[in-house]
C-alpha positions as a Markdown table, in Angstrom:
| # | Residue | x | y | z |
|---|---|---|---|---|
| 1 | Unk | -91.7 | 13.6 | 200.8 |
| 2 | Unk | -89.3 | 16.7 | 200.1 |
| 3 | Unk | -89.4 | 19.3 | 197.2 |
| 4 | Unk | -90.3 | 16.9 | 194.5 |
| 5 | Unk | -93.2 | 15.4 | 196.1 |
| 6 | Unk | -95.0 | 12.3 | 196.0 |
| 7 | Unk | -96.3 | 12.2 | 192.8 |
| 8 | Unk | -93.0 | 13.5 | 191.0 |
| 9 | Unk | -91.0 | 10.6 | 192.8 |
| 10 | Unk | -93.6 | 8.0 | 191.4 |
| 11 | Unk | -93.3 | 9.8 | 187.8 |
| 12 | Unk | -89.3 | 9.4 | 188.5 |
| 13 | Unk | -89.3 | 5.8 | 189.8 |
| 14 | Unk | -92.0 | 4.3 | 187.7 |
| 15 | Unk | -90.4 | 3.7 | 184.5 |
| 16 | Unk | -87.4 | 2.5 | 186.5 |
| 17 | Unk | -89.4 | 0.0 | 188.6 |
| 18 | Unk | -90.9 | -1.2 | 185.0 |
| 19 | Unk | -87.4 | -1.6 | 183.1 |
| 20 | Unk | -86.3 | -3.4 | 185.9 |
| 21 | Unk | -89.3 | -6.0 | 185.9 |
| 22 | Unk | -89.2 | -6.2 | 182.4 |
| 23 | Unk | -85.2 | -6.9 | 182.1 |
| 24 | Unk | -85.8 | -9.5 | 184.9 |
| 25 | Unk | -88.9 | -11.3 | 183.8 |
| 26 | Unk | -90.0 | -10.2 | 180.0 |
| 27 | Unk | -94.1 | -10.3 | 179.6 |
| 28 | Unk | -94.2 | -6.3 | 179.3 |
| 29 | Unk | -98.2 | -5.9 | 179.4 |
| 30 | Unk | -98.1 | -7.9 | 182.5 |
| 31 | Unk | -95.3 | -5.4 | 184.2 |
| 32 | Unk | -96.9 | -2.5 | 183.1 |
| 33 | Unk | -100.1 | -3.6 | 185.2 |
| 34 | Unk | -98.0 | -5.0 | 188.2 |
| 35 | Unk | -96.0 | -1.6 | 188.1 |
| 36 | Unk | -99.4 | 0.2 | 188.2 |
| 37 | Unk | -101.0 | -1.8 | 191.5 |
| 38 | Unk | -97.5 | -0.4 | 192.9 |
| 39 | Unk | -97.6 | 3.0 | 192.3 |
| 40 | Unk | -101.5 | 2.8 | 193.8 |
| 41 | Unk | -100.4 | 1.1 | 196.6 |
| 42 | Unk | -97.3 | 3.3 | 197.6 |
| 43 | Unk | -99.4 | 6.1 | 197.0 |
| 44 | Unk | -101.4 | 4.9 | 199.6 |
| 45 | Unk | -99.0 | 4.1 | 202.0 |
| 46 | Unk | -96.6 | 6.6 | 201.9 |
| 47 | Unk | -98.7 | 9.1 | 201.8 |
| 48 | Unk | -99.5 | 7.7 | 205.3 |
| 49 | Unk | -96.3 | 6.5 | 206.8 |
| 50 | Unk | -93.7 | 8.0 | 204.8 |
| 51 | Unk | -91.1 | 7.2 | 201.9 |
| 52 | Unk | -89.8 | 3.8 | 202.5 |
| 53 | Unk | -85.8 | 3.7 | 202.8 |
| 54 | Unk | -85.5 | 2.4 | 199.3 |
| 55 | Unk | -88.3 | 3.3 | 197.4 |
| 56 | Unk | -87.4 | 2.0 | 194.1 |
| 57 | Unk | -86.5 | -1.3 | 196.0 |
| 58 | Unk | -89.7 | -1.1 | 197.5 |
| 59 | Unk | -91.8 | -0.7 | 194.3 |
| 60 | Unk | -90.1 | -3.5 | 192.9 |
| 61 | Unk | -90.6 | -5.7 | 195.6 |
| 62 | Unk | -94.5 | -4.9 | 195.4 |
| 63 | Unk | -94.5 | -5.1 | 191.5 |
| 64 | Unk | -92.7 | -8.1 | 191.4 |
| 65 | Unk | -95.1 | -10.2 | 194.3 |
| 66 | Unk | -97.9 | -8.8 | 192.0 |
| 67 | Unk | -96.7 | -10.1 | 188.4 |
| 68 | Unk | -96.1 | -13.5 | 190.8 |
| 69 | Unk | -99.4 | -13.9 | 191.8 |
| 70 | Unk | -100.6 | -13.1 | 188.0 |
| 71 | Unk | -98.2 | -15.8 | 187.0 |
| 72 | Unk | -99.4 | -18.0 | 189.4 |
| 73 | Unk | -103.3 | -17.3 | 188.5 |
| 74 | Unk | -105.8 | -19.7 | 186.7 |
| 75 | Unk | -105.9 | -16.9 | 184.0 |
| 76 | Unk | -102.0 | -17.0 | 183.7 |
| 77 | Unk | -101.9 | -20.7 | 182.7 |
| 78 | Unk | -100.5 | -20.0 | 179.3 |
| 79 | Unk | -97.8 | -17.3 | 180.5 |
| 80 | Unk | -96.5 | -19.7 | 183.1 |
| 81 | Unk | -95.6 | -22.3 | 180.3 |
| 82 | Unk | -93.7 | -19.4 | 178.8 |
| 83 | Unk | -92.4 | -17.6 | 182.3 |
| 84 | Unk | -91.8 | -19.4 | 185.6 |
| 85 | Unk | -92.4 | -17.8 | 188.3 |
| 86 | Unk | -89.6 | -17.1 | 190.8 |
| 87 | Unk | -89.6 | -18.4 | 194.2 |
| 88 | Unk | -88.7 | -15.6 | 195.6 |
| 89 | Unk | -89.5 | -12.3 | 194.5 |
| 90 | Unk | -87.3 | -10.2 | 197.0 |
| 91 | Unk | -84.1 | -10.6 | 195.8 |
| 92 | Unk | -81.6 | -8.1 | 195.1 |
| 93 | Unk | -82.3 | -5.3 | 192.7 |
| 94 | Unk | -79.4 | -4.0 | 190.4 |
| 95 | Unk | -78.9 | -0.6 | 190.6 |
| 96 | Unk | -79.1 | 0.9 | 187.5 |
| 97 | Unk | -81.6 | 2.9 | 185.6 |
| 98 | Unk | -83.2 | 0.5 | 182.7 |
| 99 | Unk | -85.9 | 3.4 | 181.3 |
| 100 | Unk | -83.8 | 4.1 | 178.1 |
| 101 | Unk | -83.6 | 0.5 | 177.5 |
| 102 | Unk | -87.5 | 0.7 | 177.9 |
| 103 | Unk | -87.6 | 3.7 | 175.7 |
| 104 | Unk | -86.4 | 1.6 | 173.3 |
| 105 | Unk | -88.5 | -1.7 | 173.5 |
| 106 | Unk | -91.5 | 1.2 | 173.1 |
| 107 | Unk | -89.9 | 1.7 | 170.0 |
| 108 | Unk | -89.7 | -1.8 | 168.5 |
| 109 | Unk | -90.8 | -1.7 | 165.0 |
| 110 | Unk | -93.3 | -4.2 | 165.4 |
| 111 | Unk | -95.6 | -1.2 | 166.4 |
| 112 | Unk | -96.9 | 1.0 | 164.4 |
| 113 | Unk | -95.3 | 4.6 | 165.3 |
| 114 | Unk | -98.3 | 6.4 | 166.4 |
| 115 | Unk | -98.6 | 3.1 | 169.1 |
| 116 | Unk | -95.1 | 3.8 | 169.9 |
| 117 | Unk | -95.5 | 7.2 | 170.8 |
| 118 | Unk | -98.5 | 6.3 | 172.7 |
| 119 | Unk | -97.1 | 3.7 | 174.6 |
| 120 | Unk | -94.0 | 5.0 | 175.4 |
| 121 | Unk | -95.7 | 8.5 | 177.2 |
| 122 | Unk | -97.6 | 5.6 | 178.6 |
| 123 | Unk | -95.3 | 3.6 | 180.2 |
| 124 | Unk | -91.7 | 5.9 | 180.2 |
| 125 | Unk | -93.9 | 9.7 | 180.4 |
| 126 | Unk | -96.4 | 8.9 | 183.2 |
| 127 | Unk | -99.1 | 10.7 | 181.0 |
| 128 | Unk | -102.4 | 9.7 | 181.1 |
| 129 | Unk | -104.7 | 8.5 | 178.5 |
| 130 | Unk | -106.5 | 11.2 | 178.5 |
| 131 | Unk | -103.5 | 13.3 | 177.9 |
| 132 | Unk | -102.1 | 11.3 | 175.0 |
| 133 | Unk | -105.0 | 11.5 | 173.6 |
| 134 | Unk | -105.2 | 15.6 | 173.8 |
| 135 | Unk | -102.1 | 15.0 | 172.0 |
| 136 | Unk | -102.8 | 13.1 | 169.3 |
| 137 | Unk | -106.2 | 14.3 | 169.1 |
| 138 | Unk | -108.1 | 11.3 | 169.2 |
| 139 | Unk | -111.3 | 10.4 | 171.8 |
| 140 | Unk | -109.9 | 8.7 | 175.2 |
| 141 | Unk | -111.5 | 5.6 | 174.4 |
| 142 | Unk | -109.6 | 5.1 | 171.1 |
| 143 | Unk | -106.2 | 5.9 | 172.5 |
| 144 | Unk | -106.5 | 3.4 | 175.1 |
| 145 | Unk | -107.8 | 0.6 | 172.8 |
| 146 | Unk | -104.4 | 2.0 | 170.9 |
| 147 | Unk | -102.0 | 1.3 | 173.8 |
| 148 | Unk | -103.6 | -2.1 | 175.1 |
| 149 | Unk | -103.2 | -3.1 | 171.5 |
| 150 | Unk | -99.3 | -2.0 | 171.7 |
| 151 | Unk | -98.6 | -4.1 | 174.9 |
| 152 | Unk | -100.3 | -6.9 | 173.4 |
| 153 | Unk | -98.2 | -6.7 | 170.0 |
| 154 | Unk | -95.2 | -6.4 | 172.3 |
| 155 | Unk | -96.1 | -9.8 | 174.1 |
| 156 | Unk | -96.8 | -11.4 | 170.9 |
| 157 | Unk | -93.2 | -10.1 | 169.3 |
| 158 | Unk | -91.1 | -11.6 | 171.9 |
| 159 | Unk | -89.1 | -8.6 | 171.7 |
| 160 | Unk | -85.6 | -8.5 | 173.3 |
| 161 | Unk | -85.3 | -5.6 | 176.0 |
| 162 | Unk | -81.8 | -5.0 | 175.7 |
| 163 | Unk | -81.1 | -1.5 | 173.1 |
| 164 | Unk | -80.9 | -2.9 | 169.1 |
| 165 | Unk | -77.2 | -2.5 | 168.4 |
| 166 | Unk | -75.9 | 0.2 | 165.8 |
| 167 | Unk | -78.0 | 0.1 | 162.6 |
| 168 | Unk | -80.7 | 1.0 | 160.4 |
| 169 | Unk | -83.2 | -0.4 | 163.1 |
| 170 | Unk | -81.3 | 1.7 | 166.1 |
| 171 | Unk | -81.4 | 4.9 | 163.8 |
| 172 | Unk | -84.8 | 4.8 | 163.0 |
| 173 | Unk | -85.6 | 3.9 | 166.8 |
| 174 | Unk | -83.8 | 6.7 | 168.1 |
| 175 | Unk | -85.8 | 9.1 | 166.0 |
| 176 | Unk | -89.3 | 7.8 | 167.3 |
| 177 | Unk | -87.6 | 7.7 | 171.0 |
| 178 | Unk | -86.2 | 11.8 | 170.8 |
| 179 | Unk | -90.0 | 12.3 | 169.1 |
| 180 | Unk | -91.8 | 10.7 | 171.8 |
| 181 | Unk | -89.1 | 13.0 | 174.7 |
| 182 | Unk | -90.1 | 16.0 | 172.4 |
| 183 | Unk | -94.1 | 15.1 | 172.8 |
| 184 | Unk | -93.4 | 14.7 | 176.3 |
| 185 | Unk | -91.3 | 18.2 | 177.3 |
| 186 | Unk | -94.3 | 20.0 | 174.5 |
| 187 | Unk | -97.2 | 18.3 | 177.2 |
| 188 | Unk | -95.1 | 19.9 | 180.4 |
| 189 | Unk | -94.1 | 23.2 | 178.7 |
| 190 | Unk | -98.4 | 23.9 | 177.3 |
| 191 | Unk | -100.3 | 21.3 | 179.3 |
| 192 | Unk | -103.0 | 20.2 | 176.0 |
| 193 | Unk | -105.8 | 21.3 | 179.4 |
| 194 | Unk | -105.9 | 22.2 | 182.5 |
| 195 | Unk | -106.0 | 25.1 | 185.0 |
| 196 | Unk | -102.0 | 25.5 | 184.7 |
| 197 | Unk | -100.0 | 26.5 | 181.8 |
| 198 | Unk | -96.7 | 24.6 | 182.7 |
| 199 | Unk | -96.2 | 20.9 | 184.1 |
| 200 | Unk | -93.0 | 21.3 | 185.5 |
| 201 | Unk | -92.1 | 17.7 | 186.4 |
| 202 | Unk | -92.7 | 16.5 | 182.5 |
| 203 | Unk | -89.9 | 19.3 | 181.4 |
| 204 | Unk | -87.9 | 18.5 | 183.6 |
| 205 | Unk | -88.7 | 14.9 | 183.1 |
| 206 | Unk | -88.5 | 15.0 | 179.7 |
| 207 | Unk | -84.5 | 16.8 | 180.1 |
| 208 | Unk | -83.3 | 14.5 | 182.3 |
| 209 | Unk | -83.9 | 11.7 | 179.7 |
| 210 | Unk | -83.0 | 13.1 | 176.8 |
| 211 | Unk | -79.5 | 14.0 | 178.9 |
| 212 | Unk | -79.2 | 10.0 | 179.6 |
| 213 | Unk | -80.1 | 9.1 | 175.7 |
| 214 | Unk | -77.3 | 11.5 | 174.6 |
| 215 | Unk | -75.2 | 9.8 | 177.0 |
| 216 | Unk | -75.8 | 6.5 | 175.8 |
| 217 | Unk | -75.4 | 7.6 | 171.9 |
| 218 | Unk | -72.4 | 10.0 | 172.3 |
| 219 | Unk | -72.0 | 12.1 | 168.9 |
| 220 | Unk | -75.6 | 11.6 | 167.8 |
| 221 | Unk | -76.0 | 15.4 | 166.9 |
| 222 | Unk | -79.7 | 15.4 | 166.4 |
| 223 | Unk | -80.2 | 14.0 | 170.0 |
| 224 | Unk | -77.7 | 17.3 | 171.3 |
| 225 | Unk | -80.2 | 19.4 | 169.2 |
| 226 | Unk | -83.2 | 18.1 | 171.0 |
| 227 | Unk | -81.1 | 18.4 | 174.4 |
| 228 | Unk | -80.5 | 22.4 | 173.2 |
| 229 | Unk | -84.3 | 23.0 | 172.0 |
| 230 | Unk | -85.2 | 21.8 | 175.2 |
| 231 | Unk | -82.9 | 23.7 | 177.4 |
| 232 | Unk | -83.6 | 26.8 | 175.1 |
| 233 | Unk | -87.3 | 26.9 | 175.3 |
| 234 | Unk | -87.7 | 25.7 | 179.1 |
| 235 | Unk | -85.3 | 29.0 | 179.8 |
| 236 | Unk | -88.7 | 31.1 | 179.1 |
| 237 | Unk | -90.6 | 29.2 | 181.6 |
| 238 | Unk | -90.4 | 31.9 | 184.5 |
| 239 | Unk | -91.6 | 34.4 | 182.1 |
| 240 | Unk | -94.5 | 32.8 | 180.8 |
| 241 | Unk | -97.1 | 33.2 | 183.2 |
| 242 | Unk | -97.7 | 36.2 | 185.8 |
| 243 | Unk | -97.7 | 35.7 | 189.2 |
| 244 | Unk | -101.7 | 34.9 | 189.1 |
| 245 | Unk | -100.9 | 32.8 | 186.3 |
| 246 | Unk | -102.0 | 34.5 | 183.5 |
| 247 | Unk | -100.1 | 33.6 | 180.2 |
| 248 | Unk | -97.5 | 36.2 | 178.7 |
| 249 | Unk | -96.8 | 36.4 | 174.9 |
| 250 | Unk | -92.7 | 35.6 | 173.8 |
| 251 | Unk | -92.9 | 39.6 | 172.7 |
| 252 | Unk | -93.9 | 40.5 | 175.9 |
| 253 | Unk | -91.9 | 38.4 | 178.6 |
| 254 | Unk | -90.1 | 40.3 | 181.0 |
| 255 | Unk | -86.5 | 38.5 | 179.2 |
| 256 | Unk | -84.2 | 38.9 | 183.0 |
| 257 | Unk | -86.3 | 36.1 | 183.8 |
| 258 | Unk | -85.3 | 34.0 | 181.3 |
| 259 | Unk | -82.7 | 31.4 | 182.6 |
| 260 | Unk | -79.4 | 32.5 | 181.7 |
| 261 | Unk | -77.5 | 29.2 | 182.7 |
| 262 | Unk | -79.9 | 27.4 | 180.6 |
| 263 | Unk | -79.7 | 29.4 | 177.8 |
| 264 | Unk | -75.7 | 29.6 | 177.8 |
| 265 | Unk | -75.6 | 25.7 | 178.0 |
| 266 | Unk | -78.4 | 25.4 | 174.9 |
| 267 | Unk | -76.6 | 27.8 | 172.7 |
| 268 | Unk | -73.3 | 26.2 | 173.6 |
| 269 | Unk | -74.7 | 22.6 | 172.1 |
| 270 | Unk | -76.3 | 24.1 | 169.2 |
| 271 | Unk | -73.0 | 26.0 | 168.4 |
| 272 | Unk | -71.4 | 22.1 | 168.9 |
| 273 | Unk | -73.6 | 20.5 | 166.3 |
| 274 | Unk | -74.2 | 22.9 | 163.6 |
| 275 | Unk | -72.2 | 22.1 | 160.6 |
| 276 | Unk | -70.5 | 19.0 | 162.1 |
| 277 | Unk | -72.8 | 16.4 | 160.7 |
| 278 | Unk | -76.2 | 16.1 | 158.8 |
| 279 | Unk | -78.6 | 18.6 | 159.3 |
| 280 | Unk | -81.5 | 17.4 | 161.7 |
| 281 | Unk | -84.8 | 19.1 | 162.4 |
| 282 | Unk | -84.0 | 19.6 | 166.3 |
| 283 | Unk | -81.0 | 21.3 | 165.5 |
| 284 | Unk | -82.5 | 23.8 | 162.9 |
| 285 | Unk | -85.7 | 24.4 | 165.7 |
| 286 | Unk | -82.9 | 25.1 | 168.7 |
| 287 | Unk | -80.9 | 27.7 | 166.0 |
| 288 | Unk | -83.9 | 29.5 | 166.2 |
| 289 | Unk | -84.7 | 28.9 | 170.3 |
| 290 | Unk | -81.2 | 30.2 | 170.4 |
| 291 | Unk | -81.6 | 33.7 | 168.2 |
| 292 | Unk | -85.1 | 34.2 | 170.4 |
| 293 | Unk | -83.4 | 33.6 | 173.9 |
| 294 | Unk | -80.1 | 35.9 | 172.6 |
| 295 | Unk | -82.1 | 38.9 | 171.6 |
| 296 | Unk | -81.5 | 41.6 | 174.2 |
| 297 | Unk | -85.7 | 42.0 | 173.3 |
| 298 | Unk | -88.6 | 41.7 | 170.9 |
| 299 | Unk | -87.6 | 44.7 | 169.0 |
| 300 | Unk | -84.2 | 43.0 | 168.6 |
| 301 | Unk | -84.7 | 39.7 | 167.4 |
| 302 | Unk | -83.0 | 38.8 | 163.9 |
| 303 | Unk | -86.3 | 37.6 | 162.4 |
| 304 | Unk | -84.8 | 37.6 | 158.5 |
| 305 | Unk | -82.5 | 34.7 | 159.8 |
| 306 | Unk | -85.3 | 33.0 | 161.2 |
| 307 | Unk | -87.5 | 33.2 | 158.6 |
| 308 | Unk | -84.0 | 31.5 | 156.7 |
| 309 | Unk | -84.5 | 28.7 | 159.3 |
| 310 | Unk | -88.0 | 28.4 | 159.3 |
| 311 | Unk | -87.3 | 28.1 | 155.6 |
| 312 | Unk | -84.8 | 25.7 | 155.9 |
| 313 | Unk | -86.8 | 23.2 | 158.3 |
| 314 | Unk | -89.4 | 23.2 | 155.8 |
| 315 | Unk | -87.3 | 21.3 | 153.3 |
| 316 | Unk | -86.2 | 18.7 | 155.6 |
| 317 | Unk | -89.2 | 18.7 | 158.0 |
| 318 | Unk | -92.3 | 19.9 | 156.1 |
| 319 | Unk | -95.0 | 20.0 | 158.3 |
| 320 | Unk | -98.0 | 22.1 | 158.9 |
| 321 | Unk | -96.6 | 23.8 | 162.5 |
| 322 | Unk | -93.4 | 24.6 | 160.9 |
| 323 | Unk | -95.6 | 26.4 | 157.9 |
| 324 | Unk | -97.4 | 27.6 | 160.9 |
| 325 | Unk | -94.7 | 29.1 | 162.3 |
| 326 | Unk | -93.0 | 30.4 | 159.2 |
| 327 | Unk | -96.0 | 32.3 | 158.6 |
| 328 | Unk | -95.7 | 33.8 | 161.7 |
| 329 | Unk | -91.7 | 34.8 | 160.9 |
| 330 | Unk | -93.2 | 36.0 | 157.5 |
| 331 | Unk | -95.2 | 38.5 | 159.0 |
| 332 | Unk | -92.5 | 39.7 | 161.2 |
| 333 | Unk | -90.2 | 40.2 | 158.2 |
| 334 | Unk | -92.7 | 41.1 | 155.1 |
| 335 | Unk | -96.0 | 42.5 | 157.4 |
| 336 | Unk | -99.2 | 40.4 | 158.2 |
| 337 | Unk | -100.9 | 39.9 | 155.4 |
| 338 | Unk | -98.0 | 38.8 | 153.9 |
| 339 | Unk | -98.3 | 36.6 | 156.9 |
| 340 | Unk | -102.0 | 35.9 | 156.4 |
| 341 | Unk | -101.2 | 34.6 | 153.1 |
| 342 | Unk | -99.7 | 31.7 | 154.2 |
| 343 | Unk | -102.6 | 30.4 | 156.5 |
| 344 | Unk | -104.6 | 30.4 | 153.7 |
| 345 | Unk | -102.7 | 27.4 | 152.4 |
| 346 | Unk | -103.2 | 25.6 | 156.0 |
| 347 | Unk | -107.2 | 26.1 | 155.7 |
| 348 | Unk | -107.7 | 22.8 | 154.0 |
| 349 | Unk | -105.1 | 21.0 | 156.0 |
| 350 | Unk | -107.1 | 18.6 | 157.5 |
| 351 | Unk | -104.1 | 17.9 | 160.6 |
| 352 | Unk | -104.6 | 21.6 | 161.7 |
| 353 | Unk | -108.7 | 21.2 | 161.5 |
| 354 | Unk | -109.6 | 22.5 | 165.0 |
| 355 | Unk | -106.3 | 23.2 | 166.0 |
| 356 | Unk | -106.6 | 26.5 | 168.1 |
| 357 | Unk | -103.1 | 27.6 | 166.7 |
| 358 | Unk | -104.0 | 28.1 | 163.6 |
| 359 | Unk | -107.0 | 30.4 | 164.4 |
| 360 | Unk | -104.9 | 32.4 | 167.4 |
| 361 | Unk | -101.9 | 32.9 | 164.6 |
| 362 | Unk | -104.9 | 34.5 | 162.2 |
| 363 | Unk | -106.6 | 36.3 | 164.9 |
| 364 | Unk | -102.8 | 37.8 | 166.3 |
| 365 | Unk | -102.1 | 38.5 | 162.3 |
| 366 | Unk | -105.7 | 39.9 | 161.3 |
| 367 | Unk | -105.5 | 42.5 | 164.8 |
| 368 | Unk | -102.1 | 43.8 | 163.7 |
| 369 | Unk | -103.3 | 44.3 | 159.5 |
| 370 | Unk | -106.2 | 46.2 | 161.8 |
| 371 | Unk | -109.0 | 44.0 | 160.6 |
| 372 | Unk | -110.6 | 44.6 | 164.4 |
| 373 | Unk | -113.9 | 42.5 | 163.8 |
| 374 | Unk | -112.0 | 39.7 | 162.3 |
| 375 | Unk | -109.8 | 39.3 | 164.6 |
| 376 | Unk | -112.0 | 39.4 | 167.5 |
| 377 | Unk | -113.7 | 36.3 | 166.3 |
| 378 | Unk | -110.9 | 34.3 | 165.1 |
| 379 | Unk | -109.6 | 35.2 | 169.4 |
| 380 | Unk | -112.8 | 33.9 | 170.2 |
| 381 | Unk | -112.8 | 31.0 | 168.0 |
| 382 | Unk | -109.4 | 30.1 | 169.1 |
| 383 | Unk | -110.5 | 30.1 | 173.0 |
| 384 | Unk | -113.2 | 27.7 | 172.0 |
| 385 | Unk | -110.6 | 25.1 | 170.4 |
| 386 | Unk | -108.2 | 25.0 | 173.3 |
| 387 | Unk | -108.8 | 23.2 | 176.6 |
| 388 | Unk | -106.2 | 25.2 | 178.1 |
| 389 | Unk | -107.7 | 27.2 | 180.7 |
| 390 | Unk | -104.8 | 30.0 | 180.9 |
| 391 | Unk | -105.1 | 29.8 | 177.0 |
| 392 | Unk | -108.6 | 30.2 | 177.2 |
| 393 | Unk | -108.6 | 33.4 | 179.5 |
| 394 | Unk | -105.6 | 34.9 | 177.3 |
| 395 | Unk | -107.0 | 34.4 | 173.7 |
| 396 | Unk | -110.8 | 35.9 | 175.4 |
| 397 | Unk | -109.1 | 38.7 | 176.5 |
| 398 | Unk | -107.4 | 39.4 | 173.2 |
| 399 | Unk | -110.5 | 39.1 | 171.4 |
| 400 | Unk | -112.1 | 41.5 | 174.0 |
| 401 | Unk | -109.6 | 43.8 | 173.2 |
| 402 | Unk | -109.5 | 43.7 | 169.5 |
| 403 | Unk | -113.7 | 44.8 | 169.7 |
| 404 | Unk | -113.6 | 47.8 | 167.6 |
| 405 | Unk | -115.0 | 50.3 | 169.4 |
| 406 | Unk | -118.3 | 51.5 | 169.3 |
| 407 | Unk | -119.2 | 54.7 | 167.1 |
C-alpha cells in the first residue's frame, strides 16, 4: 500500500468516490451508505490482494453497483420514481476531485449548522461518530441521530450539488465549510482521545483541502488565514511529543524542530492578507501562530502584541477559548493572578463546563502564583476531564509535581 497506507488512501479517496456518486446520481443518504459498503469491501480485499490499478475507479464501480441494487430494492420503490437506475454502472469516471463541491452541499442552509459540521467531518473528514461527538460534546448516540437527520433533510431539500454561485448564501457557506476544515485539522493536531497525541492524516487532510477551497475562491483572505493558522501550528508538530510520546508544553519544545518551510510559507500568507481586506478571525489567530513560531524561544516571544491580538479577536470573535487564551497571554504580560482573574469570569460559562482546558489553564496559572495544593488538584481535575491519554499522563504528572512537599 506505500507510505500512506490503507486507511489514509480510503480517508483520501472516500469523499472523492462520494462527490462523484453524488454529481452522477443525486440521493446523497443513499451514496453516503453505498460509499460505506465500499470502503468495507476494499478494505477487505486489498488488504488481501493489493491496491487495484485505479482505486478510486474501483470504489466507484463498487459504490455505484451498490446504490443500483438499493435502487432496484422493494424498499427503494419510492427513490426509483425519483432516480432511475442506470443500466450500466461501469462507465467512465471523470477525473476530477468533486469533495469541495461536497463540502459545500454539507453546507446547504437547509441544515442547521451544528448538522452541517457534523455531517461534513462525516462524510468529507472520515471522522467517526464517536469522534464528532468528543467534539461537540454530545453522547454517541445523539450525534448520530444528528447526522442521519442531516442526510435525510438533504434528500428531502433536493439540493443542487454543484457550489452556490457568488453571494450572501456562498459567503455564509464558506464560513461553515473553513469551520468544519478548522474542526477537522483541531481533531488531527489533539486527537479529543486516544493513546496518540497527533492524527497525522486529518492535518494533513485537513491542509490539503483547505489548499483546494482557496484555490477555488482566489482572494478570499479569511480562507488564506485559515491555510496560514494551519501551516503555522502543524510546524510544532515534531516538537510536541518526545520520542516515547509524551506531550511537551509550547514553552518547552525543542523550536529546531519546528518546520521551518512551513512556517516561512504561513507567515508569508499572513503577511499577504493582513490589512488588504476585512479582518477575519483566522487571520488574527495565524498573526499570533506567526509571532509564537518566529520567536527565537519562550523567553522571547512578544506576548504584549499577542495579548493586542487576543484582544482584538475578542471583538470580532468573542468566544469562551479565545477569553481562554487571553487569559493565558494576560498572565504572561501582567503575572498569574492577573491571569487567574479572568477564569473566574469562564466559571459559569456553561460551554467550558467540563472542559479540561479550563481547569489545566488554572492549575498551570495557580502552580506559577505558588498556590502548590491548588494547583495540584485543579492538574488532577484536568486529567480526569480529558480522554486524551498523553494529556492524561502529562496533566498527572504536573499535578504530582506541584504536591507541596512534605514538612
Amino acid at each position: 500500500m506505500g507510505e500512506r497506507g490503507l486507511d489514509g488512501l480510503l480517508r483520501e479517496l472516500a469523499p472523492q468516490v462520494l462527490g462523484a456518486l453524488v454529481r452522477r446520481y443525486g440521493q446523497f443518504d443513499a451514496a453516503e451508505d453505498a460509499v460505506q459498503e465500499a470502503l468495507l469491501a476494499a478494505a477487505v480485499q486489498w488488504s488481501r490482494e493489493g491496491e487495484p490499478t485505479s482505486p478510486r475507479s474501483w470504489l466507484i464501480s463498487v459504490a455505484t453497483r451498490r446504490l443500483v441494487d438499493e435502487f432496484r430494492s422493494d424498499s427503494a420503490r419510492r427513490r426509483r420514481e425519483a432516480v432511475e437506475a442506470p443500466a450500466d454502472p461501469g462507465g467512465a469516471v471523470p477525473e476530477r476531485d468533486d469533495t469541495l463541491a461536497l463540502l459545500f452541499l454539507c453546507a446547504h442552509p437547509s441544515l442547521s449548522p451544528p448538522s452541517q459540521l457534523a455531517l461534513t467531518l462525516r462524510a468529507v473528514g472520515g471522522l467517526s461518530t464517536a469522534q464528532i461527538a468528543a467534539a461537540f460534546l454530545v453522547p454517541e448516540p445523539t450525534m448520530a441521530q444528528r447526522i442521519s437527520r442531516a442526510k435525510q433533510a438533504i434528500r428531502r431539500s433536493g439540493a443542487d450539488f454543484p457550489p452556490p454561485a457568488p453571494g450572501a448564501e456562498r459567503v455564509e457557506r464558506l464560513r461553515v465549510v473553513r469551520q468544519v476544515l478548522y474542526l477537522i485539522f483541531n481533531e488531527g493536531y489533539t486527537a479529543s482521545g486516544g493513546p496518540e497525541l497527533h492524527r497525522a492524516e486529518l492535518t494533513g487532510e485537513a491542509i490539503r483541502l483547505v489548499r483546494l477551497l482557496r484555490d477555488l475562491v482566489p482572494g478570499d483572505h479569511e480562507t488564506t488565514g485559515l491555510l496560514a493558522l494551519m501551516l503555522l501550528t502543524d510546524a510544532r508538530r515534531a516538537a510536541r511529543t518526545t520520542a516515547a510520546g509524551e506531550l511537551v508544553p509550547l514553552d518547552r519544545q525543542d523550536r529546531s524542530l519546528w518546520s521551518r518551510e512551513r512556517i516561512a510559507e504561513g507567515v508569508a500568507l499572513v503577511s499577504s492578507t493582513l490589512g488588504r481586506g476585512p479582518l477575519g478571525p483566522y487571520q488574527v489567530q495565524a498573526a499570533i501562530a506567526a509571532l509564537h513560531d518566529e520567536a527565537a524561544s519562550d523567553a522571547e516571544t512578544d506576548w504584549p502584541q499577542i495579548l493586542a491580538l487576543y484582544e482584538v479577536l475578542e471583538t470580532i470573535s468573542p468566544g469562551p477559548v479565545v477569553t481562554l487564551n487571553r487569559a493565558v497571554a494576560v498572565a504572561r504580560t501582567r503575572g498569574p493572578l492577573a491571569g487567574l482573574a479572568l477564569l473566574g469570569d469562564l466559571a459559569g460559562d456553561e460551554r467550558m463546563a467540563g472542559h479540561h482546558r479550563l481547569a489545566a489553564v488554572r492549575a498551570h496559572l495557580l502552580e506559577r502564583a505558588g498556590f502548590a495544593e491548588q494547583a495540584r488538584e485543579a492538574y488532577l481535575a484536568a486529567a480526569k476531564l480529558t480522554t486524551s491519554a498523553p494529556e492524561q499522563r502529562y496533566l498527572t504528572a504536573r499535578a504530582a509535581m506541584a504536591q507541596p512537599d512534605e514538612e
